[in-house]
N, CA, C and O atoms as a Maestro MAE file, in Angstrom:
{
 s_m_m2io_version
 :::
 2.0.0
}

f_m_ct {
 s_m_title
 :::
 protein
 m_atom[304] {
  # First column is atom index #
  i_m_mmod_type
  r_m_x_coord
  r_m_y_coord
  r_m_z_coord
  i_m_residue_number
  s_m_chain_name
  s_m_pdb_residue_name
  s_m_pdb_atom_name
  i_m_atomic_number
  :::
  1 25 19.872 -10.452 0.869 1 A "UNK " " N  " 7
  2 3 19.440 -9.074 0.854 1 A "UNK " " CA " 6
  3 2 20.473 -8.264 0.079 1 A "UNK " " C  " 6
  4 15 21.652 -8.601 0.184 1 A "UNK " " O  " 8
  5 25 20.087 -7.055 -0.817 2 A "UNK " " N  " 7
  6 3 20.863 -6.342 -1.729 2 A "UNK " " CA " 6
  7 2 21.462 -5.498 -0.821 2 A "UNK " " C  " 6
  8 15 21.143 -5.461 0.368 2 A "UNK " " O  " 8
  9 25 22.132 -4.964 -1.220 3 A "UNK " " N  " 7
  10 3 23.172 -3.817 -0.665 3 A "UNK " " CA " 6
  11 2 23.357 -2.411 -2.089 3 A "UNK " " C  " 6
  12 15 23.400 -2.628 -3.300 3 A "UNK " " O  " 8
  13 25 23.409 -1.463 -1.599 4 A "UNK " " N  " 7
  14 3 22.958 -0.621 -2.511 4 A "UNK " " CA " 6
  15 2 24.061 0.894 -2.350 4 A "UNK " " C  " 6
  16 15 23.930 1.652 -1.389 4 A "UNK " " O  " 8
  17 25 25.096 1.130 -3.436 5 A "UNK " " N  " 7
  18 3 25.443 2.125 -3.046 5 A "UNK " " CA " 6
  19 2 24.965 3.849 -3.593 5 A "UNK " " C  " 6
  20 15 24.643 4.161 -4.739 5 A "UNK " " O  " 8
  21 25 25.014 4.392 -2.882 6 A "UNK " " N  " 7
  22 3 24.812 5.759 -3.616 6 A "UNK " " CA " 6
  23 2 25.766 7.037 -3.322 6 A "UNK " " C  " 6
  24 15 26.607 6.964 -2.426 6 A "UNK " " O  " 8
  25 25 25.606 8.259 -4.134 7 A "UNK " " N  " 7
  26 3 26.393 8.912 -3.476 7 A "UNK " " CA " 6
  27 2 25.564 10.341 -3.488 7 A "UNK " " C  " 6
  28 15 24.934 10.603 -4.512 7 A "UNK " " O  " 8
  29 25 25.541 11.365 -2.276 8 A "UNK " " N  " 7
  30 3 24.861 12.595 -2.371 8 A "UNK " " CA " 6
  31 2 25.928 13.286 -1.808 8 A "UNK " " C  " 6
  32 15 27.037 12.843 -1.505 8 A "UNK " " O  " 8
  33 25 25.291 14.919 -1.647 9 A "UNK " " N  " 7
  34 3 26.273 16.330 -0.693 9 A "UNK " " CA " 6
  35 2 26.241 15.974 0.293 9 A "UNK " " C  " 6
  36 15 25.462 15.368 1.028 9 A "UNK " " O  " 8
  37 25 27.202 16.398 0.321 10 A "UNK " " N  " 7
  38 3 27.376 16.835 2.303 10 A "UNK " " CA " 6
  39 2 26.248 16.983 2.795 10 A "UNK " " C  " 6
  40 15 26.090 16.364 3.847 10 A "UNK " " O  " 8
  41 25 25.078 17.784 2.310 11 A "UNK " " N  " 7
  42 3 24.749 18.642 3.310 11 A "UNK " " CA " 6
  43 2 23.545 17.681 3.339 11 A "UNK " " C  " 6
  44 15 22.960 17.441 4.395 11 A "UNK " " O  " 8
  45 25 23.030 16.900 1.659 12 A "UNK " " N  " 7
  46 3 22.162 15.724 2.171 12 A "UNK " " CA " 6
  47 2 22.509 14.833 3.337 12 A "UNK " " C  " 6
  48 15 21.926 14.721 4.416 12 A "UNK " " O  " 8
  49 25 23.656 14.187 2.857 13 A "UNK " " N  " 7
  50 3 24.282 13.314 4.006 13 A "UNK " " CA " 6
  51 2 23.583 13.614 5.339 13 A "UNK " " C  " 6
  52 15 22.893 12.754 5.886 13 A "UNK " " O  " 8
  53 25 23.818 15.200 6.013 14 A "UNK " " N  " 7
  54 3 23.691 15.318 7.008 14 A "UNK " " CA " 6
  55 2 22.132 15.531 7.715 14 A "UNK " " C  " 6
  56 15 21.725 15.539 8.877 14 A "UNK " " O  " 8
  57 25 21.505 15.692 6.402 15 A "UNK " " N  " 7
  58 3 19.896 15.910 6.245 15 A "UNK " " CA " 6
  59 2 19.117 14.532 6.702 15 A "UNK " " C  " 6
  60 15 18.124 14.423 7.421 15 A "UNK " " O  " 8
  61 25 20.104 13.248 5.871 16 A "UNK " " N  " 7
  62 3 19.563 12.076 6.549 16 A "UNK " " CA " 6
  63 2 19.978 11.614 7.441 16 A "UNK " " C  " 6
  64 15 19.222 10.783 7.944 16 A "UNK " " O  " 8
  65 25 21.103 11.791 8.043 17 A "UNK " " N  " 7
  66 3 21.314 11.494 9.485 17 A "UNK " " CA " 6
  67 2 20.735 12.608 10.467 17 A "UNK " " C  " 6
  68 15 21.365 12.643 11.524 17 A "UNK " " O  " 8
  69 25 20.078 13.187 10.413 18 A "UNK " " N  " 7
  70 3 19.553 14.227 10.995 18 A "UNK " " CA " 6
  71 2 18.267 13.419 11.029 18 A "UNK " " C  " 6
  72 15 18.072 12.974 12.160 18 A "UNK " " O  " 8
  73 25 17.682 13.212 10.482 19 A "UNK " " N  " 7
  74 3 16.245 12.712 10.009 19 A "UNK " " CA " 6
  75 2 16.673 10.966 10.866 19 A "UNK " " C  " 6
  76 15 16.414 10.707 12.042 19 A "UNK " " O  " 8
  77 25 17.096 10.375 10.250 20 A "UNK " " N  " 7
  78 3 17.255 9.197 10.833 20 A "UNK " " CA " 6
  79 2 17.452 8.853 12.337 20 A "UNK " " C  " 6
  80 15 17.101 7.918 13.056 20 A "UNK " " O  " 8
  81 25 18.077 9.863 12.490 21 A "UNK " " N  " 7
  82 3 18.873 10.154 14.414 21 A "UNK " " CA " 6
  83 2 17.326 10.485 15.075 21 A "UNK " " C  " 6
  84 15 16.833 9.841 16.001 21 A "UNK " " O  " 8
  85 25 16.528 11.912 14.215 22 A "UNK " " N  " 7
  86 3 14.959 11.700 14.986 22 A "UNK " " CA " 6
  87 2 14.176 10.715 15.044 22 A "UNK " " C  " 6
  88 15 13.567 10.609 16.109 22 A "UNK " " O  " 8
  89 25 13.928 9.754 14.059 23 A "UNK " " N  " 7
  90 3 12.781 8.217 13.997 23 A "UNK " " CA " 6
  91 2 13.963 7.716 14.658 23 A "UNK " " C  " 6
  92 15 13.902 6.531 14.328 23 A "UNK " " O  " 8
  93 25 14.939 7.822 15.330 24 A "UNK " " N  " 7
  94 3 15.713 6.752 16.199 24 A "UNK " " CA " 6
  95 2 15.733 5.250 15.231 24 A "UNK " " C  " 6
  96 15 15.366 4.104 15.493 24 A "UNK " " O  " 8
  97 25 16.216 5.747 14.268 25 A "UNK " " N  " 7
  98 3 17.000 4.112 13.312 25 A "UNK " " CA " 6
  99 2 18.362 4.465 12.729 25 A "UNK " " C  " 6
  100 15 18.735 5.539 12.257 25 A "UNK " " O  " 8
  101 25 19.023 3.311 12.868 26 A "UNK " " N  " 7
  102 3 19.891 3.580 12.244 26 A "UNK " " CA " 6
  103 2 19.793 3.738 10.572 26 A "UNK " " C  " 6
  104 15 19.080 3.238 9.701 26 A "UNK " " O  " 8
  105 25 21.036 4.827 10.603 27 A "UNK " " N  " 7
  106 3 20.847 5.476 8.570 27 A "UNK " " CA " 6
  107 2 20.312 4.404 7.623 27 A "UNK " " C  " 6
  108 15 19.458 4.494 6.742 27 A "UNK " " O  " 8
  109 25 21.283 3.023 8.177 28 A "UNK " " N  " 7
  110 3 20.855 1.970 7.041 28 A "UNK " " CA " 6
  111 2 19.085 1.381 7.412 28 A "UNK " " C  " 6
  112 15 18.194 0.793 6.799 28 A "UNK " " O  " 8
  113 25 19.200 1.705 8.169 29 A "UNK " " N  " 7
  114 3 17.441 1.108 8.396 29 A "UNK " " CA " 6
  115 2 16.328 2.302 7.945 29 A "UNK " " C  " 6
  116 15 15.213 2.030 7.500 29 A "UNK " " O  " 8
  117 25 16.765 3.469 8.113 30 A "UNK " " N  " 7
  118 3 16.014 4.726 7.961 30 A "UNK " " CA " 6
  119 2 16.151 5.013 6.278 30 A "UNK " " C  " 6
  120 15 15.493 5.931 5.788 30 A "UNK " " O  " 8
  121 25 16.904 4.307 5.562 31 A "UNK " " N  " 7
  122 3 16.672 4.731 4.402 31 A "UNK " " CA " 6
  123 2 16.152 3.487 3.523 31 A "UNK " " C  " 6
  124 15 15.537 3.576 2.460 31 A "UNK " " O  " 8
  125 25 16.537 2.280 4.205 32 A "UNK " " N  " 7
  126 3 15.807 0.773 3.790 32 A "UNK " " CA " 6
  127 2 14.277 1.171 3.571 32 A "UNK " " C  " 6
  128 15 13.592 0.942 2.574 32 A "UNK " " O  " 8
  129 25 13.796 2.027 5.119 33 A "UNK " " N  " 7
  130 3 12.261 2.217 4.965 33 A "UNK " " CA " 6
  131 2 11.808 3.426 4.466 33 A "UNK " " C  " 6
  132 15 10.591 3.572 4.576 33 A "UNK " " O  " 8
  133 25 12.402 4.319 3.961 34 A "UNK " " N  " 7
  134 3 12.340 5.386 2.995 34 A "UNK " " CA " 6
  135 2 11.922 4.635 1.736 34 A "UNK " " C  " 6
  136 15 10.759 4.670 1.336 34 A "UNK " " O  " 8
  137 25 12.861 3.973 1.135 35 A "UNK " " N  " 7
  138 3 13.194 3.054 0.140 35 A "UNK " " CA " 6
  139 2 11.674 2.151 -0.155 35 A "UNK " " C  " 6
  140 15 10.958 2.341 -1.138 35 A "UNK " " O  " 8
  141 25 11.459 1.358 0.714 36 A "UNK " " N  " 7
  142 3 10.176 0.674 1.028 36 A "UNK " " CA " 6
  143 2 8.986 1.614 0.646 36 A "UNK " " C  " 6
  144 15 8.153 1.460 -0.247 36 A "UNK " " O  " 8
  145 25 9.155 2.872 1.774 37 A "UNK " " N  " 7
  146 3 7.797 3.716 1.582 37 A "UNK " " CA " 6
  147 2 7.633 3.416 -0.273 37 A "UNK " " C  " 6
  148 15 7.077 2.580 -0.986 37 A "UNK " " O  " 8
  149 25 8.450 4.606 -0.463 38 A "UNK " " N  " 7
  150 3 8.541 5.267 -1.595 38 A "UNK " " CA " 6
  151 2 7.912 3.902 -2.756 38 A "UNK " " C  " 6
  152 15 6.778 3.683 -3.182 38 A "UNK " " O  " 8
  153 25 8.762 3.443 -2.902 39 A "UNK " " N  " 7
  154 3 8.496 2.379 -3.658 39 A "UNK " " CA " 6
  155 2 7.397 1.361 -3.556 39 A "UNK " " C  " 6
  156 15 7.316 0.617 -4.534 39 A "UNK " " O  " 8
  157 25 6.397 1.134 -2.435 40 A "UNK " " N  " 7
  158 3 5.345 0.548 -2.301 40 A "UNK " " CA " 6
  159 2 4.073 1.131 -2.466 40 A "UNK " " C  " 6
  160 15 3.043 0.488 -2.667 40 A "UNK " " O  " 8
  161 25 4.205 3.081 -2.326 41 A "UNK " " N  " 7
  162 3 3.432 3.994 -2.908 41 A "UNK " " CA " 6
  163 2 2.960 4.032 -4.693 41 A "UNK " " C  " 6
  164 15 2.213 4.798 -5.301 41 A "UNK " " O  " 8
  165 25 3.623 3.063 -5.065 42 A "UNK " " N  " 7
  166 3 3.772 3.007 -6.537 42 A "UNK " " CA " 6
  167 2 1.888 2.009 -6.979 42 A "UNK " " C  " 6
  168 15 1.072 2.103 -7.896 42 A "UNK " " O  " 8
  169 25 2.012 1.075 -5.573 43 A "UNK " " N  " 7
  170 3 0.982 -0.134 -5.558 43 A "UNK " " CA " 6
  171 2 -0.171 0.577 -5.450 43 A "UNK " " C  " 6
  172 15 -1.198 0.045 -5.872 43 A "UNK " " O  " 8
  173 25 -0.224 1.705 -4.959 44 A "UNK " " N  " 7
  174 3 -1.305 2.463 -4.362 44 A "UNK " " CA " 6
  175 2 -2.084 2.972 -5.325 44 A "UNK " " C  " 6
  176 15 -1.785 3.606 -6.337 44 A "UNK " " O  " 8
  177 25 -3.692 2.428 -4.659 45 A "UNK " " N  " 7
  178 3 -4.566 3.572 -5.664 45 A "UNK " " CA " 6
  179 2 -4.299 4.720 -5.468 45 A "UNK " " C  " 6
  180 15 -3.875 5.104 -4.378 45 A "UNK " " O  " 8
  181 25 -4.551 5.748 -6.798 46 A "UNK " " N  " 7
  182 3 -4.382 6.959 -6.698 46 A "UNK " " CA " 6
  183 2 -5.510 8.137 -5.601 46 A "UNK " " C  " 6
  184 15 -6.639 7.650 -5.544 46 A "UNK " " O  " 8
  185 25 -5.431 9.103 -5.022 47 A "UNK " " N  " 7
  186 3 -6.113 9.765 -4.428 47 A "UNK " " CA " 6
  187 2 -7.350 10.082 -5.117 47 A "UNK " " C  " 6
  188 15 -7.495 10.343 -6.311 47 A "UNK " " O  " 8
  189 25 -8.198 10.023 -4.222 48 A "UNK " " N  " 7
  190 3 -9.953 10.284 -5.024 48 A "UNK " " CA " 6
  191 2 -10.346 8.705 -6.256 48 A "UNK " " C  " 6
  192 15 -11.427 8.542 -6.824 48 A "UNK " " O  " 8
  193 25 -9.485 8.045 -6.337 49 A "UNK " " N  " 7
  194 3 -9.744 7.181 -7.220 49 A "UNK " " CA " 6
  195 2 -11.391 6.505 -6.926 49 A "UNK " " C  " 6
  196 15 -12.146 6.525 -7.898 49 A "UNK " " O  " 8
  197 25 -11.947 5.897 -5.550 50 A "UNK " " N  " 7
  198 3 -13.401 5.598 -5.316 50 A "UNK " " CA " 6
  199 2 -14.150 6.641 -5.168 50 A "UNK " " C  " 6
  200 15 -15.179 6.438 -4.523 50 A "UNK " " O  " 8
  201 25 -13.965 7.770 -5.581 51 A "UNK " " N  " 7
  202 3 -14.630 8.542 -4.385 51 A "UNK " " CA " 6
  203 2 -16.088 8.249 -5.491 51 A "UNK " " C  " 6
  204 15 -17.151 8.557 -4.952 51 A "UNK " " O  " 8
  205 25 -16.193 7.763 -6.769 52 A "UNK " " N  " 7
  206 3 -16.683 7.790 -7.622 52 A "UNK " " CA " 6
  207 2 -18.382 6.947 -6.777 52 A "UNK " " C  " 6
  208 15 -19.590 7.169 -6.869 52 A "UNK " " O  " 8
  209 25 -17.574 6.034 -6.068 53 A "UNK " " N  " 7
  210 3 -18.617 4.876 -5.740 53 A "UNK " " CA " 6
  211 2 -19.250 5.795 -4.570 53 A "UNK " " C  " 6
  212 15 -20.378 5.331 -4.403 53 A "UNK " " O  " 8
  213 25 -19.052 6.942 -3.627 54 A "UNK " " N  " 7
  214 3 -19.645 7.619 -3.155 54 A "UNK " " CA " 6
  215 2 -21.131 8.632 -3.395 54 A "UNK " " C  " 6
  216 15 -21.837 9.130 -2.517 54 A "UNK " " O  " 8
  217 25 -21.297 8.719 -4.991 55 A "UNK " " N  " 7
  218 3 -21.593 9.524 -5.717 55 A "UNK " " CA " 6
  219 2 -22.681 8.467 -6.197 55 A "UNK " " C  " 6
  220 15 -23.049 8.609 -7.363 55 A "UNK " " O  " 8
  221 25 -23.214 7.488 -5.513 56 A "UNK " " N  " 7
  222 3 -24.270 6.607 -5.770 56 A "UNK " " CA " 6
  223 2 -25.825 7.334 -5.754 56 A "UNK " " C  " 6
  224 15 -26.308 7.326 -4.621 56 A "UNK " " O  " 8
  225 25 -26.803 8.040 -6.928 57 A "UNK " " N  " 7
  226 3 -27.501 8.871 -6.887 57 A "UNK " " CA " 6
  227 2 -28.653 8.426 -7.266 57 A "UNK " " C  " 6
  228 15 -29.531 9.252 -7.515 57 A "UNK " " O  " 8
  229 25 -29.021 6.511 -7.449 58 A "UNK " " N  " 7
  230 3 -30.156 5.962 -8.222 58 A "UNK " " CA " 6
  231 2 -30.807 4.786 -6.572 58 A "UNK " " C  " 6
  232 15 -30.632 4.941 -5.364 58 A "UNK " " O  " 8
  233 25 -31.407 3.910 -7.222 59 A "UNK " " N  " 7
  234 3 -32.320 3.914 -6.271 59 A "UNK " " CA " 6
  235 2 -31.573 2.642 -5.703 59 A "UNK " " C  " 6
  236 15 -31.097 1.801 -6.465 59 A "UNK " " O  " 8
  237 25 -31.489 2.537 -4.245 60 A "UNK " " N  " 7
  238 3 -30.688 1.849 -3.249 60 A "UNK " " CA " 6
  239 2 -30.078 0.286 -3.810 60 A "UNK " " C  " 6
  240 15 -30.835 -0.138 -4.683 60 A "UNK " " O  " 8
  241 25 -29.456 -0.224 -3.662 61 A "UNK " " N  " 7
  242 3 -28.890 -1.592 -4.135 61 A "UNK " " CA " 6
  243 2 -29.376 -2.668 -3.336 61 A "UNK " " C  " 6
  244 15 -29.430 -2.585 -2.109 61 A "UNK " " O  " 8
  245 25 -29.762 -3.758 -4.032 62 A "UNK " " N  " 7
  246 3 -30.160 -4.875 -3.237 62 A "UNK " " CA " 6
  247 2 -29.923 -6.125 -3.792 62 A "UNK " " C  " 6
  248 15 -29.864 -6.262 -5.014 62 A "UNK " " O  " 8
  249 25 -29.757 -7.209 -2.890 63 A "UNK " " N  " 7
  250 3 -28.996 -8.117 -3.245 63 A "UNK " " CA " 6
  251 2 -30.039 -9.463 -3.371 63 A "UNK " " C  " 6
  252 15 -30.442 -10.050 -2.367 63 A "UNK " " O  " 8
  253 25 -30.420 -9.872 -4.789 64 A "UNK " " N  " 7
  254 3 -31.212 -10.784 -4.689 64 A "UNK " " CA " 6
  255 2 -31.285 -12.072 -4.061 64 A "UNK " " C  " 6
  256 15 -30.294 -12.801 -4.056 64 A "UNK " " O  " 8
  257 25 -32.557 -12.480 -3.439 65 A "UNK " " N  " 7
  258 3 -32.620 -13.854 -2.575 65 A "UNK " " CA " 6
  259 2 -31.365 -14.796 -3.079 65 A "UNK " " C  " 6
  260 15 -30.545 -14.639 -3.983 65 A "UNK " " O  " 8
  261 25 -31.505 -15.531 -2.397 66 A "UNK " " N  " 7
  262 3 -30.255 -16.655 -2.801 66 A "UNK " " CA " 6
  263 2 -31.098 -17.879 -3.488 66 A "UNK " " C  " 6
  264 15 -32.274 -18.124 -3.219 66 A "UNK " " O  " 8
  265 25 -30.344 -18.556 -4.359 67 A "UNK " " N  " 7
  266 3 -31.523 -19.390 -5.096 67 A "UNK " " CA " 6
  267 2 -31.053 -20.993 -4.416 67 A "UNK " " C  " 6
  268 15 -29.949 -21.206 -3.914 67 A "UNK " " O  " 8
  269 25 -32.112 -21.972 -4.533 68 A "UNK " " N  " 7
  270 3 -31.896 -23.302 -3.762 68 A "UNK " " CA " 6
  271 2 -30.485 -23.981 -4.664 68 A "UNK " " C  " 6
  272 15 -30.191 -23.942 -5.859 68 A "UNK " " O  " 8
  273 25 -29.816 -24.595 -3.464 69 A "UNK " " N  " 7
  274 3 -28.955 -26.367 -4.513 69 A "UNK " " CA " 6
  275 2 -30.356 -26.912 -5.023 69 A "UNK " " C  " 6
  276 15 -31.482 -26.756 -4.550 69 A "UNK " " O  " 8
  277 25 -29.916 -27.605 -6.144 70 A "UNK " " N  " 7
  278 3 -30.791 -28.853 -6.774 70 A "UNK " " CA " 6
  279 2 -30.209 -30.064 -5.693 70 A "UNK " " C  " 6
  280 15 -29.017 -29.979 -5.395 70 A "UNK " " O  " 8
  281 25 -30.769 -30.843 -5.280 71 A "UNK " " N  " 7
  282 3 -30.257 -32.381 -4.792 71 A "UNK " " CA " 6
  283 2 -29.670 -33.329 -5.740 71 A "UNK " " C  " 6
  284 15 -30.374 -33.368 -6.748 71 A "UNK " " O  " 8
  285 25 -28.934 -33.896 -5.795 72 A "UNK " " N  " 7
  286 3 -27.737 -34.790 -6.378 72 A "UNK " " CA " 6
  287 2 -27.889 -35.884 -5.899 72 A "UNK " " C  " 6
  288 15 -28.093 -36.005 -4.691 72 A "UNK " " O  " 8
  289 25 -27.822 -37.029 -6.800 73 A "UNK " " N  " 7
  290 3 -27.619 -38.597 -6.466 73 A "UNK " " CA " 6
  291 2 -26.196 -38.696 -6.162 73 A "UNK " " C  " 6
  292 15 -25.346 -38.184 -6.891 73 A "UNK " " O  " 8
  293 25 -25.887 -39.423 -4.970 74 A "UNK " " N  " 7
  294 3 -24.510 -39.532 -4.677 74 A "UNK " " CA " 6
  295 2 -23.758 -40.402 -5.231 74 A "UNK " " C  " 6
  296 15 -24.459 -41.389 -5.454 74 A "UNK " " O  " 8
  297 25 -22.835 -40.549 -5.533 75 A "UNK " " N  " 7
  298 3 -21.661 -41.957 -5.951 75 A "UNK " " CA " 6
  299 2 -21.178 -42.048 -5.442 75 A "UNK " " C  " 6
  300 15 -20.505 -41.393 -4.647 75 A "UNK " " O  " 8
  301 25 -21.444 -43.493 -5.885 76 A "UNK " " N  " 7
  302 3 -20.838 -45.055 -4.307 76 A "UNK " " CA " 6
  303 2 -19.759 -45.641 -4.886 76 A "UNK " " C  " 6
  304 15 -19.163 -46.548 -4.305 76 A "UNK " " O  " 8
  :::
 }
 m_bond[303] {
  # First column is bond index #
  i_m_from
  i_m_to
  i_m_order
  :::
  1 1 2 1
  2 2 3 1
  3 3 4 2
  4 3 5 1
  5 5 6 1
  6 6 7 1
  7 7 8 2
  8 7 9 1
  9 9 10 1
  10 10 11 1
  11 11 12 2
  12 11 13 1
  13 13 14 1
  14 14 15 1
  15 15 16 2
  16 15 17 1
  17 17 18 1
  18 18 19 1
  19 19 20 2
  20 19 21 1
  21 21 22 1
  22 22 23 1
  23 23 24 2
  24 23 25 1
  25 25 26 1
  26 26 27 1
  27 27 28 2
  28 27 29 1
  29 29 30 1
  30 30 31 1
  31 31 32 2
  32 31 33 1
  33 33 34 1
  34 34 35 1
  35 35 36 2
  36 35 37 1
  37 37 38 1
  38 38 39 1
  39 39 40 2
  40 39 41 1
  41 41 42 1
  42 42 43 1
  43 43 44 2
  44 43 45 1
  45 45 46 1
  46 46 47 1
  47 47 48 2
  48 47 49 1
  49 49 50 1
  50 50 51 1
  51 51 52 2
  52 51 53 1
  53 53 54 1
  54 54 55 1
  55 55 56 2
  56 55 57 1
  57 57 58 1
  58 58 59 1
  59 59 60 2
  60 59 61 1
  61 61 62 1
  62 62 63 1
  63 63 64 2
  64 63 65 1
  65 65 66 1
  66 66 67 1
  67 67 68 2
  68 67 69 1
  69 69 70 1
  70 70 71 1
  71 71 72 2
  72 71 73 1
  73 73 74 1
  74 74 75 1
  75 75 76 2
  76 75 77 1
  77 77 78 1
  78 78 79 1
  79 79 80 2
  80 79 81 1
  81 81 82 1
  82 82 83 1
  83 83 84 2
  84 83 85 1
  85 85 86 1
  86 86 87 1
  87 87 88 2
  88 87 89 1
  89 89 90 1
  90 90 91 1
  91 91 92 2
  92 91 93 1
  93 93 94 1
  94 94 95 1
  95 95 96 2
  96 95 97 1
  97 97 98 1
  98 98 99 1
  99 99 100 2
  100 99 101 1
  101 101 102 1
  102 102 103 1
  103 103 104 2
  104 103 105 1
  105 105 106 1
  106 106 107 1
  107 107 108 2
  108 107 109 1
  109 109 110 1
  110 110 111 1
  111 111 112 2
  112 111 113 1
  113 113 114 1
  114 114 115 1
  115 115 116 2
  116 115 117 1
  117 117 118 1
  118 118 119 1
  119 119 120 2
  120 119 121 1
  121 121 122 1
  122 122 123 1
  123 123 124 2
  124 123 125 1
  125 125 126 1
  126 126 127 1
  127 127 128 2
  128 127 129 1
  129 129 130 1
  130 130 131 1
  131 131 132 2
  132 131 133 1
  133 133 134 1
  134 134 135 1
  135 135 136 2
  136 135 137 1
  137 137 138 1
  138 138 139 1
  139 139 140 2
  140 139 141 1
  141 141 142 1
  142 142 143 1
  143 143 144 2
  144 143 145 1
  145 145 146 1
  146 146 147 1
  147 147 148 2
  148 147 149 1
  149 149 150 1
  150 150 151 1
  151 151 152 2
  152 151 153 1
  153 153 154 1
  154 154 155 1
  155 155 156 2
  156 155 157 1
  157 157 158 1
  158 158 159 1
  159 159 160 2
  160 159 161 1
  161 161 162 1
  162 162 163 1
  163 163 164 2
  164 163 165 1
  165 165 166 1
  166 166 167 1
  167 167 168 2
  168 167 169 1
  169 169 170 1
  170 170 171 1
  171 171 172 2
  172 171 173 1
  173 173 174 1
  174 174 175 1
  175 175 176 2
  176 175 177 1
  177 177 178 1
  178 178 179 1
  179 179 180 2
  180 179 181 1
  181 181 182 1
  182 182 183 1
  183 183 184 2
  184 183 185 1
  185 185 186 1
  186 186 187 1
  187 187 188 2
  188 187 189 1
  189 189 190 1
  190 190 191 1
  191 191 192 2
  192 191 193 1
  193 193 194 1
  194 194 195 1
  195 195 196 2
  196 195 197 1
  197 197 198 1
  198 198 199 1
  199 199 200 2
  200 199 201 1
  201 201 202 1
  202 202 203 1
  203 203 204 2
  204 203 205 1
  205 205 206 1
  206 206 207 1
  207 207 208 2
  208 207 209 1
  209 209 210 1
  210 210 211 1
  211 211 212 2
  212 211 213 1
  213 213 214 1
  214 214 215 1
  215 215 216 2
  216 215 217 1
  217 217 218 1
  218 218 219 1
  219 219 220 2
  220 219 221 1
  221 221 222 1
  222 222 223 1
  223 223 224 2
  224 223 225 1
  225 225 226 1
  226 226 227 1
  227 227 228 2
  228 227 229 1
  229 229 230 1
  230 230 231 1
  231 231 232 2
  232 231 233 1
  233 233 234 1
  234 234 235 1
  235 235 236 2
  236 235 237 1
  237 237 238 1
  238 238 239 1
  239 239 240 2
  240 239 241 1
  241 241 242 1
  242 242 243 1
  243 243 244 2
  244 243 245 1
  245 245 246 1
  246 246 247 1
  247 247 248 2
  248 247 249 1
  249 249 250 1
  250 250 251 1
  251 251 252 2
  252 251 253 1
  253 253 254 1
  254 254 255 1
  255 255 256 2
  256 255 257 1
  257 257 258 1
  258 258 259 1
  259 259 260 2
  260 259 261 1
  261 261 262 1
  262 262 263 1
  263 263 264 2
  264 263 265 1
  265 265 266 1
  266 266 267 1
  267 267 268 2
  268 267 269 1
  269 269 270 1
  270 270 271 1
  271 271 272 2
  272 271 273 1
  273 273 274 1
  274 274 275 1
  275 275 276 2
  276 275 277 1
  277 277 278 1
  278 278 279 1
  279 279 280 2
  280 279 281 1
  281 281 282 1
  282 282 283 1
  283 283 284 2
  284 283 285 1
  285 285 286 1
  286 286 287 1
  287 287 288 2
  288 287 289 1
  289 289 290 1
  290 290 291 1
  291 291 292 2
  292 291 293 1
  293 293 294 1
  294 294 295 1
  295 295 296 2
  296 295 297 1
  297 297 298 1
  298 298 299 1
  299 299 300 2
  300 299 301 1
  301 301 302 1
  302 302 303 1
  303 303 304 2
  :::
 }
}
């Protein structure tokens, strides 16, 4: 696992231990999953991206019968 240094103000500093002390994690875990969020939001479809498929305005969808297997000679 990486280890990561950074450096901010004071007054951040105290912004994330403030924040971290409320979700009850410790700083290094509270900013691991900051870290996580942030960065796994990247994978994400964007907002409204389907809403497109909502907006279905033609005549209902249907899924045609299923068609037979042919039968096969087996090998021996």
């Amino acid at each position: 696992m990486s280890q990561l240094h950074f450096y901010v103000s004071d007054e951040i500093e105290e912004q994330i231990r403030a924040k971290a002390k409320q979700a009850k994690l410790s700083l290094s875990k509270y900013l691991a999953e900051l870290v996580k969020r942030e960065t796994s939001s990247q994978n994400q479809w964007p907002d409204g991206y389907f809403d497109l498929f909502d907006n279905w305005e033609g005549e209902p969808l249907s899924r045609p019968d299923e068609l037979t297997f042919e039968t096969r000679l087996s090998i021996k």
